[in-house]
N, C-alpha and C positions, 0 to 999 in steps of 0.2 A: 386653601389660603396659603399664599406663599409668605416667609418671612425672612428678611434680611440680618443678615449681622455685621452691626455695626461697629466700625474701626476702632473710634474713638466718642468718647460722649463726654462733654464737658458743659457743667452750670454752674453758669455765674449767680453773685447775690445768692449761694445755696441756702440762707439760712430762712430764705422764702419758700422753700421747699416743706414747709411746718407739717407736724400731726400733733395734736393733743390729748391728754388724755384726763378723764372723768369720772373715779370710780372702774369699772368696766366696760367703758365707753369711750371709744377713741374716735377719734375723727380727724381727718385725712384730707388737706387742699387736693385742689385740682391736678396743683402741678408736683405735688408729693408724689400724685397717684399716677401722674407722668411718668416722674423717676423712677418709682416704681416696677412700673411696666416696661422700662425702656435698658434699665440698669443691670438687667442678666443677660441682655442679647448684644452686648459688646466686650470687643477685647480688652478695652483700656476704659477705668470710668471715674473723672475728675471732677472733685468738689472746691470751688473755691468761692470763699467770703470772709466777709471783715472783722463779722459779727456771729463767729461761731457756736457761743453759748450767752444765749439771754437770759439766763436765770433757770430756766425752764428744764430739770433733768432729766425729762419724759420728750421733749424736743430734738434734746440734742444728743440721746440716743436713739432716736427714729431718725436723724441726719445719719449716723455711726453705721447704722444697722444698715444702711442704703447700699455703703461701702463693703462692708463684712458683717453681714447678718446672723453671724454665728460666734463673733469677738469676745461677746458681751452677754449671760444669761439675761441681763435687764438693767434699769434706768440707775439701781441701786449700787452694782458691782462693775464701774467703769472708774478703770485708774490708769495711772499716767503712763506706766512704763507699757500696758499694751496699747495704750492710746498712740504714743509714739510708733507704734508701728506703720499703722495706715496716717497719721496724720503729722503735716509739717508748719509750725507757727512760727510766722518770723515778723517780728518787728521793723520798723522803718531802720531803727540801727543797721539790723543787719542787713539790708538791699542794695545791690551797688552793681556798678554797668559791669558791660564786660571787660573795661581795663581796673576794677577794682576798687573806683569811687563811687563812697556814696551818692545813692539815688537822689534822697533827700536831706537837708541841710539839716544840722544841729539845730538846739533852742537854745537859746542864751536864756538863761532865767534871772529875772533880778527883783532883789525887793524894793518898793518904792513908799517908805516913811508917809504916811495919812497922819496928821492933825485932826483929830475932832475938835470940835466947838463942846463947850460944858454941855450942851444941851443934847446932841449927837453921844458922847459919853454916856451920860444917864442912858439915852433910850438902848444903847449898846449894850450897856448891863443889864437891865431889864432884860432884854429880850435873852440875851446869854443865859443869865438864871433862870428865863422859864423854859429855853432848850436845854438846860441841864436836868432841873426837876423833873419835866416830863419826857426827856430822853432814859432817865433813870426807872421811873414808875413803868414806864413802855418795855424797856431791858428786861425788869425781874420778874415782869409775865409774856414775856418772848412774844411782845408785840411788836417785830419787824418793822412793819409797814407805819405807826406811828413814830417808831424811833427814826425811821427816814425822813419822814415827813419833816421830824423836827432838826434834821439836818441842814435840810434845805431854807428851814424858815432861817438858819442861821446865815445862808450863803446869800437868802434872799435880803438880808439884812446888811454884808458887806456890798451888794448890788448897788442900793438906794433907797431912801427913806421912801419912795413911794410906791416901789417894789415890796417893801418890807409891811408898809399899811396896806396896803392890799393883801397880803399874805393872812395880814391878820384878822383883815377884816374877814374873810372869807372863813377862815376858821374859827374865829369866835360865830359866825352864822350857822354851821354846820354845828357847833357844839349846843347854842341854844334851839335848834332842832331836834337834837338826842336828848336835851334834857329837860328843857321847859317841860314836858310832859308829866315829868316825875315831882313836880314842884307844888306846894299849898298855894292858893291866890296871895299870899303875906312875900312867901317867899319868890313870887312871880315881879310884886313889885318892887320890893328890894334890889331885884336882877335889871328890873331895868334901870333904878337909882346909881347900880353898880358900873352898868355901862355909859351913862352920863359923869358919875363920877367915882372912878374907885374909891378912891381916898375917902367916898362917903360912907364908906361900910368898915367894923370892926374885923380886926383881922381873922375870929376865927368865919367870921362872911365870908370874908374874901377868899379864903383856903379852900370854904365849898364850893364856890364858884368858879376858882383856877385849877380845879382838881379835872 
């Protein structure tokens, strides 16, 4: 079999280029196993995308490792100053033609003054206090993923009230799915008293209920 070497090799969108890993179990797209294969038998080998690290530090050292598979012992001991080696990050700021202007325009940011109505108000607070409490309860057992969630319920809330009922709606569903199970038939009915009317339950109800 004969094999070629190739000049140059560039992929775009590289961050589709994914492997994950699972315990001791990694698994490899199709087009990883491309690069792969294709990434020692040229001179020159270019990675570019928008979206270089997703969160993912087992990803975005199998992207690393494509480039220089030897940079890095693993996902855990990747830092900035050999990273700048092989890799170059630039922002819209910095991109400009070849006479020296930028590529892309600035943003003007401006704040724009919202009125709430009394009624917008309250549910603001409301919701603010329950993204505090359970932002908080979420933080002190390094529950990430609901301390996000509860981020969002917040941004879903300067979106629009019916953005923001939906949000809520959907997660007060999934919570009485987690927990109804755990509940006496007394306190099954109470919950649903709760959901018709909070205000109908005492507050330490309601504390078990919003927990």
């Amino acid at each position: 079999m004969n094999y070629c070497i190739l000049v140059s090799l560039l992929f775009d969108e590289a961050h589709k280029l994914s492997a994950s890993k699972s315990g001791n179990t990694i698994k490899r797209t199709q087009r990883y196993r491309l690069a792969e294969a294709l990434c020692n038998n040229c001179e020159s080998f270019l990675l570019l995308t928008g979206t270089p690290h997703k969160g993912d530090s087992y990803a975005f050292y199998a992207i690393i490792s494509l480039i220089d598979p030897y940079i890095f012992f693993d996902e855990d001991n990747i830092d900035s100053i050999k990273l700048n080696k092989i890799m170059i990050r630039r922002g819209k700021d910095g991109i400009k033609d070849e006479n020296g202007k930028p590529v892309f325009k600035g943003r003007e940011v401006m704040t724009i003054p919202i009125n709430f109505t009394k009624e917008e108000t309250i549910l603001y607070n409301a919701v603010t206090d329950y993204v505090s409490r359970i932002y908080n309860i979420a933080k002190s057992v390094n529950n990430r993923a609901v301390g996000f969630a509860m981020i969002l319920l917040q941004k879903r809330m300067v979106s629009s009230i019916a953005a923001i009922r939906s949000s809520l709606k959907n997660r007060l569903s999934n919570l009485i799915k987690e927990f109804v199970p755990t509940l006496t038939i007394e306190e099954k009915t109470r919950l649903k008293d709760y959901i018709k009317d909070p205000d109908s339950l005492d507050d330490w109800e309601k504390e078990r209920f919003e927990k």
